[in-house]
C-alpha positions as CSV (number, residue, x, y, z in Angstrom):
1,X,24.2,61.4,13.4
2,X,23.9,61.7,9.3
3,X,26.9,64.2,9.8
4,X,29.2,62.5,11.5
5,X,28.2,59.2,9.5
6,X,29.1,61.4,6.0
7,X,32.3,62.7,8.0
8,X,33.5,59.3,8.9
9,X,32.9,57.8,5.1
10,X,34.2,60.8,3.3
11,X,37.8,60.6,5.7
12,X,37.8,56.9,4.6
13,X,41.0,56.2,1.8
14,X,39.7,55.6,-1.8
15,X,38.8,53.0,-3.7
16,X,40.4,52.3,-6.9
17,X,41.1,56.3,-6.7
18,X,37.6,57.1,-6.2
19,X,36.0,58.8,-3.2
20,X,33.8,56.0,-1.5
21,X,30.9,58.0,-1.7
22,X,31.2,58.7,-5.0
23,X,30.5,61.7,-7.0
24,X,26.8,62.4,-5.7
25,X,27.4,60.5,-2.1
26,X,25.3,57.4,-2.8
27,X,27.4,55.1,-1.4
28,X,30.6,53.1,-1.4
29,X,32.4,51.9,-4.9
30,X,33.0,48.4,-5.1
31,X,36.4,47.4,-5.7
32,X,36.9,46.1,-9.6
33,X,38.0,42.1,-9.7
34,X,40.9,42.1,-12.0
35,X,41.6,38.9,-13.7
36,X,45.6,37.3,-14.8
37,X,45.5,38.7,-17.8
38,X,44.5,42.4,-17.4
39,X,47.4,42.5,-14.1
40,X,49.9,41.1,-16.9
41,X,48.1,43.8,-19.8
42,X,48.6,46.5,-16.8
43,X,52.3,45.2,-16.4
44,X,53.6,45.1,-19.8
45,X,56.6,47.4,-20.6
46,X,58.7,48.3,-23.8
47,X,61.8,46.7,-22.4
48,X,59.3,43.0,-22.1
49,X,58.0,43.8,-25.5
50,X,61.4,44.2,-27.5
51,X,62.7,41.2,-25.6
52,X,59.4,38.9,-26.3
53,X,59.2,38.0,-30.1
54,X,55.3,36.9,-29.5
55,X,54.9,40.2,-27.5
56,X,57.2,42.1,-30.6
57,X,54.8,40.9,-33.3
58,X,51.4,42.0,-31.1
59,X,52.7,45.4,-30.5
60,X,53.8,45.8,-34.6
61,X,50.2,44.8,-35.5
62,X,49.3,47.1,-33.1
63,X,51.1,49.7,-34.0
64,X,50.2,49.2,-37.6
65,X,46.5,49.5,-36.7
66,X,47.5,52.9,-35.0
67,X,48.9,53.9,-38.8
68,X,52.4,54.0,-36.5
69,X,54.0,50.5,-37.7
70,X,57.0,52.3,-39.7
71,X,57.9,53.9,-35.9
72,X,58.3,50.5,-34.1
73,X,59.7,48.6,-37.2
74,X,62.4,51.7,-37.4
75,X,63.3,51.1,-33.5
76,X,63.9,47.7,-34.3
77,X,65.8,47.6,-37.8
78,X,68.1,50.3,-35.7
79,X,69.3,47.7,-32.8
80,X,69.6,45.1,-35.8
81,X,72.0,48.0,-37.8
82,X,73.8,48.1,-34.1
83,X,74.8,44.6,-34.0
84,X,75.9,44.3,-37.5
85,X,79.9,44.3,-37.0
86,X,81.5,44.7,-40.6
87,X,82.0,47.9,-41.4
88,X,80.6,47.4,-45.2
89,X,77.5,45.7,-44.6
90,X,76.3,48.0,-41.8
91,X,77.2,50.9,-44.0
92,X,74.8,49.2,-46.9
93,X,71.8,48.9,-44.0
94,X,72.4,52.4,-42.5
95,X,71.5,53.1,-46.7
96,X,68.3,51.0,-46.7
97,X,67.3,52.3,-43.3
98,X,67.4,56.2,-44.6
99,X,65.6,55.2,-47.7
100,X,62.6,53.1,-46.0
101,X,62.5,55.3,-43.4
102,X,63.8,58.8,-43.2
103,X,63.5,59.6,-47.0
104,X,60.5,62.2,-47.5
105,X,60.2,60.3,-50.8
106,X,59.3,56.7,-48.4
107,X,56.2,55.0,-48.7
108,X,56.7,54.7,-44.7
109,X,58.5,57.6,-44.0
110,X,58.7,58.5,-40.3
111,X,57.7,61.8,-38.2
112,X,61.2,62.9,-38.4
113,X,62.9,66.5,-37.9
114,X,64.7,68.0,-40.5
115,X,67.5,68.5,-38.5
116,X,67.7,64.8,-37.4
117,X,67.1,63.4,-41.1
118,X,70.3,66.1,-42.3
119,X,72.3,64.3,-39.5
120,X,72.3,61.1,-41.5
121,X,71.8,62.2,-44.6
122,X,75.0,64.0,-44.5
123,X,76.8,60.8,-43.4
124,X,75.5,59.3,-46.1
125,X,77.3,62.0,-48.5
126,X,80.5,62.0,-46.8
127,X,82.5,58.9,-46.4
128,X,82.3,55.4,-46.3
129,X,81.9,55.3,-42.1
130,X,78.8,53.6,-40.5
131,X,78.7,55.3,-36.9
132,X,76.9,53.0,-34.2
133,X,75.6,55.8,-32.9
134,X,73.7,58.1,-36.2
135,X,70.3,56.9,-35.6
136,X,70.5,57.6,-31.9
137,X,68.4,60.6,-31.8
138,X,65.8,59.4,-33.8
139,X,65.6,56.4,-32.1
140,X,65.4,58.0,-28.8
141,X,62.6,60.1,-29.5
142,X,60.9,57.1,-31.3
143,X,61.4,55.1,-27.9
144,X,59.5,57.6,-26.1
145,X,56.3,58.2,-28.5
146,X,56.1,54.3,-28.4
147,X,56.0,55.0,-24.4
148,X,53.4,57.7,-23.9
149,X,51.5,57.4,-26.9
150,X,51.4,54.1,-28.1
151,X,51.6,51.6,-25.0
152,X,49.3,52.8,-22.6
153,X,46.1,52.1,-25.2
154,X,48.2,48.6,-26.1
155,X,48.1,47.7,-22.3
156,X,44.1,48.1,-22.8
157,X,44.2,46.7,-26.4
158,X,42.2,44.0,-27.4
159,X,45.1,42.3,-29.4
160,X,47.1,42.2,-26.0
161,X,44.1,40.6,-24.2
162,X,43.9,37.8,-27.1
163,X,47.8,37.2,-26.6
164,X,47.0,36.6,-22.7
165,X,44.2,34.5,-23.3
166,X,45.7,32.4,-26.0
167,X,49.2,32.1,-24.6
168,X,50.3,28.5,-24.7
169,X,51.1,26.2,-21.5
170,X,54.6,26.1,-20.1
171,X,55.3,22.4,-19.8
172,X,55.4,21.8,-16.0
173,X,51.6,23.8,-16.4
174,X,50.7,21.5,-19.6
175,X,51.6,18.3,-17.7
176,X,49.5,19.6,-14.6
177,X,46.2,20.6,-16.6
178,X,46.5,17.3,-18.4
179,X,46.5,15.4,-15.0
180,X,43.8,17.3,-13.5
181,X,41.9,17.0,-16.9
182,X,42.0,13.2,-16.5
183,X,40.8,13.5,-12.9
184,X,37.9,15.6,-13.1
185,X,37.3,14.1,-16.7
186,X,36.5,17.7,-18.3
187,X,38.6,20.4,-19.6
188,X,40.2,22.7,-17.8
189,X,40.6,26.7,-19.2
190,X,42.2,29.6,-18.0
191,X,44.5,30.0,-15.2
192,X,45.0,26.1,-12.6
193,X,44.4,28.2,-9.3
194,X,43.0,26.7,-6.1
195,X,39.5,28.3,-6.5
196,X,38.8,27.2,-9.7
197,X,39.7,23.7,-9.4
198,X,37.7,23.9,-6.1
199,X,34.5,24.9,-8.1
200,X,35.2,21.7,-10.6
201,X,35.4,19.7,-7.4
202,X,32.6,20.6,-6.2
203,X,30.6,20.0,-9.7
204,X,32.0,16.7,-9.9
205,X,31.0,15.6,-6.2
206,X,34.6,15.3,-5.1
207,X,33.5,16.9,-2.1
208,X,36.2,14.7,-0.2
209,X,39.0,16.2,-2.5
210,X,37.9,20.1,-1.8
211,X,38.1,19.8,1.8
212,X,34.2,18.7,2.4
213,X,33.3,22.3,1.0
């Protein structure tokens, strides 16, 4: 009996990637509740974050508190040097981006190769051309630190979780909270799901409006 009971637990599928028994067989794991904003945390990509300007200036801080600000700042002063269209001016950026970033002499120099760092530097001493493409290296290798170093502890961060949590209404969501608000004459936080307005039903005695629950 106990060794078909073990038998018929231990062929059960995992929970949350754990063996139900769990390491000393003592019993099933309960599965973890996960709330709105830890499934958007756990969502959260590079290609959102570049495209967000409230998610762009959490990850910088971020990545300044990981003494890695310059690599992300970099990344983006590239795709603004990209989209610069006169030939002179980009030229002039391509200048200031070697000297903020790729200069050994920088006070926010990168993690650069040498061979990279040449690359531009000798565009820089020949010519007056500003190729679209010079920091392309660099920038590909910064793209993917930011990917497996830096955003995996950001998606856990506590700076992301405080951008969840303090994200503002959209207005069809305002409007809503601010008629419920003046129903159930008490504020209204987090997330306007069924279950949660149920509970403030029921605390106000609408029992009638929850469904008699």
């Amino acid at each position: 009996g106990m060794a078909s009971g073990f038998l018929k637990y231990a062929e059960e599928p995992p929970v949350d990637g754990v063996n139900p028994l769990g390491t000393l067989g003592l019993g099933m794991i309960p599965k973890r509740e996960v709330s709105e904003a830890q499934r958007k945390m756990a969502e959260v990509t590079l290609s959102n974050i570049v495209k967000d300007e409230g998610l762009c200036k959490t990850f910088a801080s971020f990545c300044t508190d990981e003494l890695a600000g310059e690599n992300f700042l970099f990344w983006r002063e590239v795709e603004k040097y990209k989209a610069i269209e006169d030939v002179g001016k980009r030229r002039a950026r391509m200048e200031e981006i070697y000297e903020t970033y790729l200069d050994p002499d920088a006070a926010t120099e990168m993690n650069c190769s040498s061979i990279d760092r040449n690359v531009v530097l000798d565009a820089l001493s020949s010519g007056t051309a500003a190729p679209l493409d010079i920091f392309d290296d660099i920038q590909l290798t910064v793209w993917v630190g930011l990917s497996t170093e830096l955003l995996p502890r950001f998606r856990t961060s506590e700076r992301l979780l405080q951008y969840f949590d303090n994200m503002p209404d959209s207005p069809r969501t305002s409007y809503s909270r601010q008629k419920l608000e003046d129903i159930f004459g008490m504020t209204l936080k987090g997330p306007l799901k069924r279950v949660e307005l149920i509970v403030c039903v029921e605390r106000k005695g609408y029992q009638n409006m929850a469904g008699g629950r």
